[in-house]
C-alpha positions, 0 to 999 in steps of 0.5 A: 575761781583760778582755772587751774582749780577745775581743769585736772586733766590736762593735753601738750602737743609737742610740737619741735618740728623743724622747717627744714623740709618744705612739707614740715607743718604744711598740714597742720589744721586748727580745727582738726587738733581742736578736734582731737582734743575734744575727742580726748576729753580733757580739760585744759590743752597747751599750744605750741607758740615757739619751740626749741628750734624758734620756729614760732607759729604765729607772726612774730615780729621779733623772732622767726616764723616756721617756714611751713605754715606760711603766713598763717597763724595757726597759735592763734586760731587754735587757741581760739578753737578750744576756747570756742570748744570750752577748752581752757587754752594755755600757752607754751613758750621756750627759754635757754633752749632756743636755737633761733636766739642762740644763732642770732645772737652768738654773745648770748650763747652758754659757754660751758667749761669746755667752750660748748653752747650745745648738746646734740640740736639743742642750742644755748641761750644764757639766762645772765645775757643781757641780749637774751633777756631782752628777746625773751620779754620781748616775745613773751609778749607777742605770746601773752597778747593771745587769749590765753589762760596761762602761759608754761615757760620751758627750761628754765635751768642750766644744762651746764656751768655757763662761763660765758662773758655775762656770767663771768661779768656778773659774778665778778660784779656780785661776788668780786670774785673769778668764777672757781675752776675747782669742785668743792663743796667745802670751800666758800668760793665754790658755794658762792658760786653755786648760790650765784648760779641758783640766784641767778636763774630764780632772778630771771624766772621772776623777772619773765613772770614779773612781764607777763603779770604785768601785761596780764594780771589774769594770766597764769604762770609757771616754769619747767619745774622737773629739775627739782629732781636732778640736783645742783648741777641744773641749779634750780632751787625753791626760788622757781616755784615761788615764780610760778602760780603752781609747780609743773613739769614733765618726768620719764622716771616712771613709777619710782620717781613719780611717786616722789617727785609728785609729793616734791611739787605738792610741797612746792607748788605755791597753791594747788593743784601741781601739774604733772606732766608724762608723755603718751610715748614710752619716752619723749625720745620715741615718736611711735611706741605708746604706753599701755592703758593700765600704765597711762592710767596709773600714772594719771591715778597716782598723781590724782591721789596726791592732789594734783592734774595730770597732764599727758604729752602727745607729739606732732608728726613732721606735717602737722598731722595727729593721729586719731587713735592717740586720743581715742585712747586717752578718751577711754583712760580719762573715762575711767578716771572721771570719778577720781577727778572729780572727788579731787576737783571738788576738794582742791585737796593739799597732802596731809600725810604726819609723816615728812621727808626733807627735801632740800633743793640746796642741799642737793649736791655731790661731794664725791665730785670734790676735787674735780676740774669744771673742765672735768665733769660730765657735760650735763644735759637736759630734764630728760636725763638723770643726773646723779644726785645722792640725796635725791636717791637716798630720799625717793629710796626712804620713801620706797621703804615708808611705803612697803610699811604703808605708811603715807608721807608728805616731802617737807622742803626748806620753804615749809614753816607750818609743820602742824600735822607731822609726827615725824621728819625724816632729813637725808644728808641735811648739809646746806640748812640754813639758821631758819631750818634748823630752828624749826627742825628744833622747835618740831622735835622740842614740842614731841616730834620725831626726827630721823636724820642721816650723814653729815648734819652741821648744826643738828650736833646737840640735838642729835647728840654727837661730834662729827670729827671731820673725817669721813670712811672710804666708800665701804664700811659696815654698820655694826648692830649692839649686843640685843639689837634684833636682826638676822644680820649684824653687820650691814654694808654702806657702799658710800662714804659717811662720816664718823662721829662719837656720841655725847653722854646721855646719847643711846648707840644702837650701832657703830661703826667697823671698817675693813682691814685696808683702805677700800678698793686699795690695789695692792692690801687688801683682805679679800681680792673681790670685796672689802671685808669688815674688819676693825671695830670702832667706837664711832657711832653708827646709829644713835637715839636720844631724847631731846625736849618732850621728842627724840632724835635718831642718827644713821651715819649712812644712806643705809635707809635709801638702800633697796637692797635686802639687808638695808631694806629689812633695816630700814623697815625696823628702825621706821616701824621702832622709830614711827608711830603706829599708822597701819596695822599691816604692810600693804600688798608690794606695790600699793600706795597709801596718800592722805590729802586734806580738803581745802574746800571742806572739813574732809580727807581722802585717803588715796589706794593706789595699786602700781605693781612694778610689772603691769598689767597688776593682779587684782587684789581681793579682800583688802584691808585697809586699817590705817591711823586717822589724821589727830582730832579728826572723826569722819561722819560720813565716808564715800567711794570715788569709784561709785560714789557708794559708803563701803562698810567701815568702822571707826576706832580709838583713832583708826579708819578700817574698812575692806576692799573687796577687788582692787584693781588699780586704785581707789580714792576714799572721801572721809568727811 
């Protein structure tokens, strides 16, 4: 049995302290973090063996040793510590943010379009250079030597379009080509680049992999994964993930994007559990101000719900020291989690929701920059920082809404092939899918699937049953609703830009499109001095239905269904309520989650209830009930509390779970077997 399948609650120290002062880590003692990590009752504990500075903290003969700890080697006798404590040790290791590397060999340095290697005290080390490249096995090696379980390699993704020599020889080499200076996403020569940025990183996460496997075949290993969420600009795509042993990566987007971002890596993640990493601290950026316990917890509980260990992030201070108060609180918060984690734990449950959300790596780009110079765009940054990316928005936004309808969902990506269980599929802007995509998207909705798509679709056109005419609106339009539709209002706004189309014969319009009287946000002709009012009715379609197969497809011209504005949010809930099966009988109170895993150890299901209000601490709910459509063909014989380990009253019918909840608080996991 891997490691990873027992370990669920899992600890990082950061540790990027710098030797700057001769005090920094001079009193960092092995058995005092043992200690603390025993005291915080977790499973797994990752160690420090280089940070971004290159301080190592062991004797390397490759790179450099942090000047405060002498000649000690305090990544080995911690690691010995927790594995003497029956602590599963894994190893941390960083690439590209490496300021040691990135001073030693300055030809290795990123260079982004304005000439930068930097950000802040963050230095750059190119994932192309040959130099850095050989540094990195290198010392992966020193690292890999130790008694680890696994190792978790940082950062691996571009903080910025590099333009450095290797980058530049590279792709001249791969492409014949110069490296394009303009944005655009309709041009050749810019996609081969972006496939060279996205290939190239996949290449170099597979080849430190491919090192560590080879001197260690016991060894897990995993990359920064967080990226996923952040768009083209970091260039990371499936390719990482299929690097890696699971997905694992740290967020600070709180409850809105964890709620997404966990179902993203569940569907990356090449065997369960993901790990999901969230720092103690309000922020990575702030040493002191800690999250509340409920808010802990909840992150904890949500990431258990949806199959996968939660990892929290503590930091070190300067000296080395940690503070105790720290972990005696995450002992209370992995004690009330204990009979969550262990339901989970002995499922090694995978998500199982009949509802999907396409998620595309590659198709995670930004049109609205079309146009722009290199030179022009933002200088980007880290996994700590958001980035825009639409089709992230509009994704995490659609889920919002399944949600508030209560009904579970499950991220499908471009590496999905098995599509059993799903009912439905929603596809947001699907612009890059490949020939191999759009073949099973058509077998799924042929055999009586349901798929919901939106923007710009190339290859969907017949089974949608439209013509994209190339042209697109300005960045306001409105969604008019035909003559019968219900709804209070009849036309919806669409605050971004969306192409037209006309609808084939055979294909139901249910909406089309208006257009203000003068270009959007023209400065000189204009209806309104504030706003762009509707004004010219078109016969472009809006929203579309039609019957493809033994299944039925629905087009939505805009991102209105990612909108969580009261209009667009009122429309989303009735076109998913009309467009989806019947999976709960009531919408759930606001700010409760339903998730539906499958067991990989037995013929089982949990059903997650997770109750993370917006604002906490969150009321109790009393009373309630959950009436919720079971997975096809299952029929549960037995059903049990996580909690208590108790059989709540429930019933069974014509393929429905109903039972009531007398006190909710923060959650509850239901095993169904």
């Amino acid at each position: 049995m891997p490691w990873t399948d027992k370990c669920y609650s899992r600890l990082l120290i950061d540790n990027h302290i710098s030797d700057l002062k001769p005090g920094f880590m001079s009193r960092f003692d092995p058995e005092r973090y043992v200690a603390m990590v025993r005291l915080a009752e977790v499973e797994s504990a990752m160690v420090y063996a280089c940070d971004h500075n290159g301080n190592c903290y062991y004797p390397t003969a490759s790179g450099h040793r942090h000047r405060g700890i002498g000649d000690r080697d305090l990544f080995g006798a911690t690691v010995a510590g927790l594995r003497s404590a029956g602590v599963t040790p894994v190893g941390y290791y960083t690439v590209v943010y490496h300021n040691h590397a990135a001073a030693s060999w300055p030809e290795a340095r990123i260079r982004g379009p304005h000439g930068q290697s930097r950000q802040g005290r963050y230095h750059w080390v190119c994932p192309n250079s040959p130099e850095a490249r050989r540094f990195f096995r290198t010392q992966l090696l020193e690292v890999i030597a130790y008694p680890i379980a696994g190792i978790f390699i940082d950062m691996t993704f571009w903080p910025t379009v590099c333009c450095c020599a290797s980058c530049r020889e590279k792709f001249r080499n791969t492409a014949n080509a110069k490296i394009p200076e303009i944005v655009n996403w309709n041009h050749p020569a810019w996609l081969q680049f972006q496939k060279f940025r996205e290939d190239s990183l996949t290449e170099f996460a597979a080849e430190l992999t491919a090192v560590c496997r080879a001197a260690r075949p016991d060894l897990t290993v995993t990359h920064q994964f967080s990226p996923m969420m952040h768009g083209w600009r970091l260039g990371q795509t499936s390719g990482i993930a299929m690097a890696s042993d699971y997905a694992s990566g740290d967020f600070y987007g709180g409850r809105r994007q964890q709620r997404f971002a966990v179902k993203g890596f569940a569907a990356e993640s090449t065997r369960p559990p993901f790990e999901y990493m969230t720092s103690r601290c309000v922020t990575l950026r702030d040493h002191t101000s800690t999250k509340s316990e409920a808010e802990l917890f909840l992150h904890a509980l949500t990431t258990l719900a949806n199959g996968g260990a939660y990892l929290f992030i503590d930091a070190i201070n300067p000296d080395g020291t940690l503070e105790e108060s720290c972990y005696r609180r995450l002992r209370r918060v992995g004690r009330q989690l204990k009979p969550f984690r262990r339901m989970v734990a002995a499922h090694v449950p995978v998500p199982a929701a009949a509802v999907g959300v396409y998620f595309s790596l590659p198709g995670c780009i930004d049109p609205d920059l079309d146009g722009l110079r290199l030179t022009e765009l933002d200088r980007f940054g880290g996994n700590l920082d958001e980035f825009p990316n639409p089709v992230r928005d509009e994704a995490v936004g659609l889920g919002e809404a399944l949600n508030e309808l209560g009904i579970p969902y499950r991220v499908i990506t471009d590496r999905t092939e098995d599509y059993s269980g799903l009912r439905a599929i929603a596809v947001n802007r699907p612009t890059r899918l490949t020939p191999a995509e759009l073949d099973r998207l058509d077998r799924f909705v042929r055999r009586g699937g349901t798929l919901i798509v939106t923007g710009s679709a190339p290859g969907l056109e017949e089974m949608l049953g439209i013509d994209f005419t190339g042209t697109v609106t300005g960045p306001m339009s409105y969604l008019a609703l035909a003559p019968g539709e219900p709804g209070a209002e009849r036309l919806i706004s669409c605050s971004c830009p969306a192409p037209l189309a006309t609808a084939r014969p055979g294909t139901r319009i249910r909406g089309r499109v208006t257009l203000p009287d003068f270009p959007p946000q023209d400065p000189d002709r204009y209806a309104s001095i504030h706003s762009d009012p509707p004004g010219i009715a078109t016969d472009y379609a809006g929203w579309t239905q039609r019957r493809h197969g033994r299944g039925r497809t629905i087009w939505i011209y805009s991102a209105i269904l990612g909108v969580r504005q009261a209009s667009q949010r009122e429309l989303a809930r009735r076109i998913l309520k009309h467009a989806l099966p019947r999976f709960s009988a009531a919408p759930p109170p606001a700010g409760v989650e339903l998730t539906w895993l499958r067991s990989t150890r037995s013929r089982a299901y949990l059903l997650g209830v997770v109750n993370y209000p917006a604002e906490l601490p969150g009321v109790p709910l009393t009373n309630l009930t959950i009436d919720i459509a079971l997975p096809q063909g299952f029929q549960p014989r037995q059903v049990r509390r996580a909690s208590d380990r108790k059989s709540p009253e429930y019933t069974v019918q014509s393929g429905r779970f109903r039972t009531v909840i007398p006190r909710l608080d923060t959650g509850e996991i239901f095993e169904l077997s």
